[in-house]
C-alpha positions as CSV (number, residue, x, y, z in Angstrom):
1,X,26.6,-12.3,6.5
2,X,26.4,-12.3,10.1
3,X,23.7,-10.4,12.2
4,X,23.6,-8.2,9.2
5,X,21.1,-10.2,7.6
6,X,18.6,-9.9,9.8
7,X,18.6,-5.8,10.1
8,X,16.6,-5.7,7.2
9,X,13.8,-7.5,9.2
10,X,13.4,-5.0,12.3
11,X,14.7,-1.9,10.2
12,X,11.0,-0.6,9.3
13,X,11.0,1.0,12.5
14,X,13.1,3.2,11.5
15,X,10.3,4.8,9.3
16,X,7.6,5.1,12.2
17,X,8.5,8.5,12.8
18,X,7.8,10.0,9.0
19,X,4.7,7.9,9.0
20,X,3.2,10.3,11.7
21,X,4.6,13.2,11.1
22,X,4.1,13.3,7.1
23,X,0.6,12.9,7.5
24,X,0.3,16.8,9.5
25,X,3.4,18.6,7.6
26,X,4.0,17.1,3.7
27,X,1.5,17.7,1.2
28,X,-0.6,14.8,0.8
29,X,0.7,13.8,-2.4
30,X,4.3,13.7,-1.4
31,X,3.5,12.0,1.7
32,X,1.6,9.4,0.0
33,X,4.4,8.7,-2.7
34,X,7.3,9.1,-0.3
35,X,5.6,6.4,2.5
36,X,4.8,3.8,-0.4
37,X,8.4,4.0,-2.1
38,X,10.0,3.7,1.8
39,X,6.9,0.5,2.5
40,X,7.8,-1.0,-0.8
41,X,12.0,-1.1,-0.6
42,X,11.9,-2.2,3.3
43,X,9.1,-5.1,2.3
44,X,11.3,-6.6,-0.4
45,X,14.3,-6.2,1.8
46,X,13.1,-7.9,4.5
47,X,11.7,-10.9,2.4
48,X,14.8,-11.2,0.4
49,X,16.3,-11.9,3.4
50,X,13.9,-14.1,5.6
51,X,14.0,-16.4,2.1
52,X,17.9,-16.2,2.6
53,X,17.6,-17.6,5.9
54,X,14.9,-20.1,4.4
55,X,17.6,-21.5,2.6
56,X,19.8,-22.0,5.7
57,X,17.1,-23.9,7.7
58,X,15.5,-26.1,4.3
59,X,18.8,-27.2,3.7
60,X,18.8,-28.9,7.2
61,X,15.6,-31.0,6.3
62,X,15.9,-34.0,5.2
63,X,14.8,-35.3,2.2
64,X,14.9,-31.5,0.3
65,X,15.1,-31.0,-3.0
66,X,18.2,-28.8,-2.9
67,X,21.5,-29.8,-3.7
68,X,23.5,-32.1,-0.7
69,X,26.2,-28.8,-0.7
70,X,24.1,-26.4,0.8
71,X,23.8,-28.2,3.9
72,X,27.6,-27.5,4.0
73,X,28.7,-26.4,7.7
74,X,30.1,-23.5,5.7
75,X,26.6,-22.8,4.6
76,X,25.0,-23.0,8.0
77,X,27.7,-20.9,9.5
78,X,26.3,-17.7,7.7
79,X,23.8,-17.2,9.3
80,X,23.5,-17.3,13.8
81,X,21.4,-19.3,15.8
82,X,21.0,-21.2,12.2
83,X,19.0,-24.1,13.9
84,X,16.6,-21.7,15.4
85,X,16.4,-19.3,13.0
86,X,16.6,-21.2,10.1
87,X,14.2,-23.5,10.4
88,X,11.6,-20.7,12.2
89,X,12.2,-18.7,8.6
90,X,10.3,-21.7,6.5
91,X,7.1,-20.9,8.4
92,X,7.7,-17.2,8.1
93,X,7.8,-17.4,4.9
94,X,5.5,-19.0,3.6
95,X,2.9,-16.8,5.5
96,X,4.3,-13.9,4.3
97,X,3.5,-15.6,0.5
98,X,0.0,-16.9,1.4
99,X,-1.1,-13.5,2.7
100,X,0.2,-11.9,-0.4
101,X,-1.5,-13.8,-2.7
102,X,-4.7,-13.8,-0.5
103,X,-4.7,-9.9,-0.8
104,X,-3.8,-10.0,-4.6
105,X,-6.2,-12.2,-5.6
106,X,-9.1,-11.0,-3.4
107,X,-7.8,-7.1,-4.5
108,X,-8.6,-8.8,-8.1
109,X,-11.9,-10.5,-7.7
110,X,-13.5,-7.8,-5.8
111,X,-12.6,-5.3,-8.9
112,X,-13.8,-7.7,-11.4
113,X,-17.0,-8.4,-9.7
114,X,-17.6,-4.5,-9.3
115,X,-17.1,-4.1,-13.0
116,X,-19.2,-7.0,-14.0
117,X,-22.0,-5.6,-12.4
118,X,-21.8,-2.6,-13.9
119,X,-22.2,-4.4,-17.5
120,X,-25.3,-3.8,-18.3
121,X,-25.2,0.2,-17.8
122,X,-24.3,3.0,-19.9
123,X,-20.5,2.9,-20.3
124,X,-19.9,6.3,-18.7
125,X,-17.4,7.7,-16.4
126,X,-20.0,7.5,-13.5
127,X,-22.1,4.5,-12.6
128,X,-25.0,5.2,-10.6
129,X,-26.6,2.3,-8.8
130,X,-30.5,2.4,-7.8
131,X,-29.4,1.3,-4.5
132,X,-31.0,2.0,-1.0
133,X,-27.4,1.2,0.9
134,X,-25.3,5.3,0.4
135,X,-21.9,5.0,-1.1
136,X,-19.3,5.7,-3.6
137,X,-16.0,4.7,-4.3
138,X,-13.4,5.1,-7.3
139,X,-13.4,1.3,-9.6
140,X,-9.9,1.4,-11.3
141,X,-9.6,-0.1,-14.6
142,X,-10.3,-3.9,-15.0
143,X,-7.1,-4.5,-16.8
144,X,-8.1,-7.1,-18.9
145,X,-11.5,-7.8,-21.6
146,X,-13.3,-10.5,-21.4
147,X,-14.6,-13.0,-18.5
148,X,-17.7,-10.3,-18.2
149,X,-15.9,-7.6,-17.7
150,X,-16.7,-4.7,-20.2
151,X,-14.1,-3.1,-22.9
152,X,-15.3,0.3,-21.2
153,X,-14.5,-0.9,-17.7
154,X,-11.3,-2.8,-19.0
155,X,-9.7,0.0,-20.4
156,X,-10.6,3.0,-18.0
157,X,-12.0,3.4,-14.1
158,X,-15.6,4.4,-13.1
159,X,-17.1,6.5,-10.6
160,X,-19.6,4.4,-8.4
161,X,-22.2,5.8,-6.3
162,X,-25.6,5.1,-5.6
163,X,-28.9,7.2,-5.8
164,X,-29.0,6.8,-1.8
165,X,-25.9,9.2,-1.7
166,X,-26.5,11.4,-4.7
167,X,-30.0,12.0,-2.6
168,X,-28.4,12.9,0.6
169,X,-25.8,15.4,-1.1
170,X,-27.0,18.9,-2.7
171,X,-25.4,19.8,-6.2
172,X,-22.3,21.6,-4.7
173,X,-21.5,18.6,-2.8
174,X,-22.2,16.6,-5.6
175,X,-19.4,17.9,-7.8
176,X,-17.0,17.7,-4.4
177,X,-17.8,13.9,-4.9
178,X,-17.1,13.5,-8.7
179,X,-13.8,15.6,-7.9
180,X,-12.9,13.6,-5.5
181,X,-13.5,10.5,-7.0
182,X,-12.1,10.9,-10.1
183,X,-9.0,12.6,-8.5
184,X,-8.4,8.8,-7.3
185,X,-8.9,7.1,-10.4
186,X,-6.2,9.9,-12.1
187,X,-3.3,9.3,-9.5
188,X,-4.5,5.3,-9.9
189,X,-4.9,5.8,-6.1
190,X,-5.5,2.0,-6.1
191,X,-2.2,1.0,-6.4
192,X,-0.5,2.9,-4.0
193,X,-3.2,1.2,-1.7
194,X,-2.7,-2.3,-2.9
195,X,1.3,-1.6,-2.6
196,X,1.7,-0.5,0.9
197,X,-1.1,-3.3,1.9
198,X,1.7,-6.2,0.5
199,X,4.2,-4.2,2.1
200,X,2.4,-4.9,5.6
201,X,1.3,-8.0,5.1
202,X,5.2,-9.2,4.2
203,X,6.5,-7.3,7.2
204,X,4.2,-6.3,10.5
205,X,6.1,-3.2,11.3
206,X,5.2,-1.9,8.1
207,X,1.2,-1.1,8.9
208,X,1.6,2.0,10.6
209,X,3.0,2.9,6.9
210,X,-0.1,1.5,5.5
211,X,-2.3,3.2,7.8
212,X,-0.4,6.9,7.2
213,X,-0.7,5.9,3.4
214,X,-4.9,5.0,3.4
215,X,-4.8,8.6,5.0
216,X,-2.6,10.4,2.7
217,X,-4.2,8.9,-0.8
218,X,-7.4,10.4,0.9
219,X,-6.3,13.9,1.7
220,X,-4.3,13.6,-2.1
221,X,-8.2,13.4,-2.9
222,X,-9.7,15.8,-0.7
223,X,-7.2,18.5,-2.0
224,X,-7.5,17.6,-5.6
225,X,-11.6,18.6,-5.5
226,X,-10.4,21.6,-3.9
227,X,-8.8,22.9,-6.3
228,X,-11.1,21.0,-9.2
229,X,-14.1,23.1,-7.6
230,X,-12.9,26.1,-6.0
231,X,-14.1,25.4,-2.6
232,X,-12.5,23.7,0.0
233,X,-15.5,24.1,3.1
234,X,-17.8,22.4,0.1
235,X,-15.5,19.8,-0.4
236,X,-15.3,19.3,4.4
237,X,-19.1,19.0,3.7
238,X,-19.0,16.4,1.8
239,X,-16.7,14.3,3.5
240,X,-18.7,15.1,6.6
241,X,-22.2,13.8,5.1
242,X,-20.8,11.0,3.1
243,X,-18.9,9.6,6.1
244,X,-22.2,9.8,8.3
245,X,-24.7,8.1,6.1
246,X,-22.2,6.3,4.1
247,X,-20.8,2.3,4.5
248,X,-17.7,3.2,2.9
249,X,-15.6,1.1,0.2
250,X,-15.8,-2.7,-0.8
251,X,-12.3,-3.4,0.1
252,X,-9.4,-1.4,1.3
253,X,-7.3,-1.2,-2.1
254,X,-10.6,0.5,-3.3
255,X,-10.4,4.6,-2.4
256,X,-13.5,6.5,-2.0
257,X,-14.5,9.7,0.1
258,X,-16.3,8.3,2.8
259,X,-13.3,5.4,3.6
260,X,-12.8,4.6,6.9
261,X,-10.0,6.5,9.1
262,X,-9.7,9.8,10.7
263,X,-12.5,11.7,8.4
264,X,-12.6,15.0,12.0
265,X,-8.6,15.1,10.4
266,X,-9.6,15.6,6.7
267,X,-12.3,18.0,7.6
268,X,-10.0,20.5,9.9
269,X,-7.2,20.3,6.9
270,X,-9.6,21.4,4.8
271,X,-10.9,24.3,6.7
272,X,-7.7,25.6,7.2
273,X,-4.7,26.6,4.5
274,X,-3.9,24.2,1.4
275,X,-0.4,22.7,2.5
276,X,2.8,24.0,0.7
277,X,4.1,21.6,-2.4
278,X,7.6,20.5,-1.9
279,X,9.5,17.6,-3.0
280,X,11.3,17.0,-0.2
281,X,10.9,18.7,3.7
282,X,13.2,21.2,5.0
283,X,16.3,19.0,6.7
284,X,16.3,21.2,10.2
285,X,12.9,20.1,11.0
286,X,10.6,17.0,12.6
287,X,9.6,15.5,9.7
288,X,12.8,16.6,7.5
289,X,14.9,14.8,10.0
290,X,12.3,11.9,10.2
291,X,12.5,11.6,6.7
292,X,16.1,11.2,6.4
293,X,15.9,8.9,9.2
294,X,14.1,6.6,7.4
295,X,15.7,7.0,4.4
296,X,19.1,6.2,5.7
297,X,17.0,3.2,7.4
298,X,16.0,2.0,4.1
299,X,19.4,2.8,2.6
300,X,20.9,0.4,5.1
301,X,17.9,-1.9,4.4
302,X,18.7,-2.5,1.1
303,X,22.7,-2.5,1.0
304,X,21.9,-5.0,4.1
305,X,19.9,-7.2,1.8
306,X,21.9,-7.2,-1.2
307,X,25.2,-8.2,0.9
308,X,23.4,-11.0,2.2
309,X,22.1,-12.0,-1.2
310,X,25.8,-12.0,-2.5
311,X,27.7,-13.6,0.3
312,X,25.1,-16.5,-0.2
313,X,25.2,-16.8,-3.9
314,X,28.6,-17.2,-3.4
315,X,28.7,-19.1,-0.2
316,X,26.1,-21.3,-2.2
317,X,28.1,-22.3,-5.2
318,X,31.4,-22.6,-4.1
319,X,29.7,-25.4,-2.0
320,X,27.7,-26.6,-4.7
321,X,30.0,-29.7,-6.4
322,X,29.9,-28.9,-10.1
């Protein structure tokens, strides 16, 4: 395997420049999808091969479970610096899967709480709360009945907002909410969220993906309600008002219009031109050529990873005795 094993680990950089640049020249739909498919492919790279290296340095412990072969020189000799770097992988790793499961699980018990306290009302499309505190935010599905969560809110999202908002927001702005809103629940906004959050959370040079990606699935928004209600300055308004008397969302895998970030940056898109649609940018330009930089990064990535998964399988049984 070589150094190659470990260019999966530091080869997210290469998608730093289409993380900037796609926010300010792709639509905001292609953006979002294109930085959470590039997020998703680097983070299972790169933990495919930090547990590859795992191997190398729990096979020097003693007393582990695996079998006496894979402590095999030949085994060792896979990977460089494997005393260092082997043994510095077990840690690693095992942060990377506590953080995941932290965010999974929390992602989880924040939406189920949400939808169990919306039991006892109506089971409509739009909850609203009799609540002082402004705010309103896009509940996706529960995903499952039972354990107090309704069949309504196990089967479909909900708009939440509260009577604090809905009284801070004339009737124009109103529908530029709902639009919004339920423009999230449609694209299941929630799960490009949750996706790019893992993604950062198993590699750290991942977030600036995660950040251009909270910004994108809220512009994918903003320009949905356009179109929905025919106006985009109405829809600027309401970002405006909602993001000054507004606390935002429970939890960033949750979308709604007020959610923290750059809200100056939505507004000024809105005023201006709707972006083009295209599938892919133009090749002789910033963030054409940024965007094949990072593809050819996760490209490599990946072929990278699955070398390094091979050569070990293999390395791995023909040392293990039969």
């Amino acid at each position: 395997m070589g150094v190659f094993v470990f260019l999966p680990l530091i080869l997210p950089l290469t998608a730093w420049p289409v993380a900037r640049l796609a926010e300010q020249h792709l639509h905001p739909r292609t953006a979002t999808r294109l930085l959470t498919v590039l997020a998703v492919v680097l983070a299972l790279c790169s933990t495919v091969c930090l547990a590859l290296v795992m191997v190398v340095g729990t096979a020097q412990l003693p007393g582990n479970p695996l079998p006496d072969g894979w402590s095999d020189p030949e085994v060792r000799a896979a990977v460089p610096y494997d005393e260092v770097v082997g043994k510095a992988a077990i840690p690693a790793l095992c942060a990377v899967v506590v953080a995941c499961v932290r965010t999974v699980r929390r992602h989880g018990r924040v939406r189920r709480q949400a939808h169990r306290a919306l039991a006892g009302l109506r089971e409509t499309e739009v909850a609203v709360l009799p609540d002082a505190v402004p705010y309103a935010y896009a509940l996706p599905p529960g995903g499952r009945r039972g354990g107090g969560v309704s069949r309504a809110g196990a089967g479909r999202g909900r708009v939440v907002v509260t009577t604090a908002l809905l009284d801070r927001l004339p009737p124009a702005e109103r529908r530029a909410l709902f639009a919004h809103e339920r423009a999230h629940l449609a694209a299941r906004h929630d799960r490009y969220l949750l996706a790019v959050q893992l993604a950062a959370r198993a590699n750290p040079f991942l977030r600036p993906l995660r950040t251009a990606v909270a910004y994108t699935a809220e512009r994918w928004a903003d320009e949905e309600a356009a179109r929905v209600i025919g106006s985009r300055r109405t829809v600027a308004r309401a970002i405006g008002t909602a993001a000054l008397v507004s606390r935002g969302t429970p939890l960033p895998t949750l979308a709604g219009l007020a959610a923290p970030g750059p809200v100056p940056r939505r507004v000024a898109a809105l005023l201006g031109p709707a972006p083009a649609v295209r599938p892919w940018p133009p090749a002789f330009t910033a963030v054409g050529l940024a965007a094949w930089g990072a593809a050819a990064g996760t490209a490599v990535s990946a072929m990278s990873s699955a070398n390094a998964a091979v050569t070990m399988f293999l390395i791995l049984h023909a040392a293990t005795p039969l």
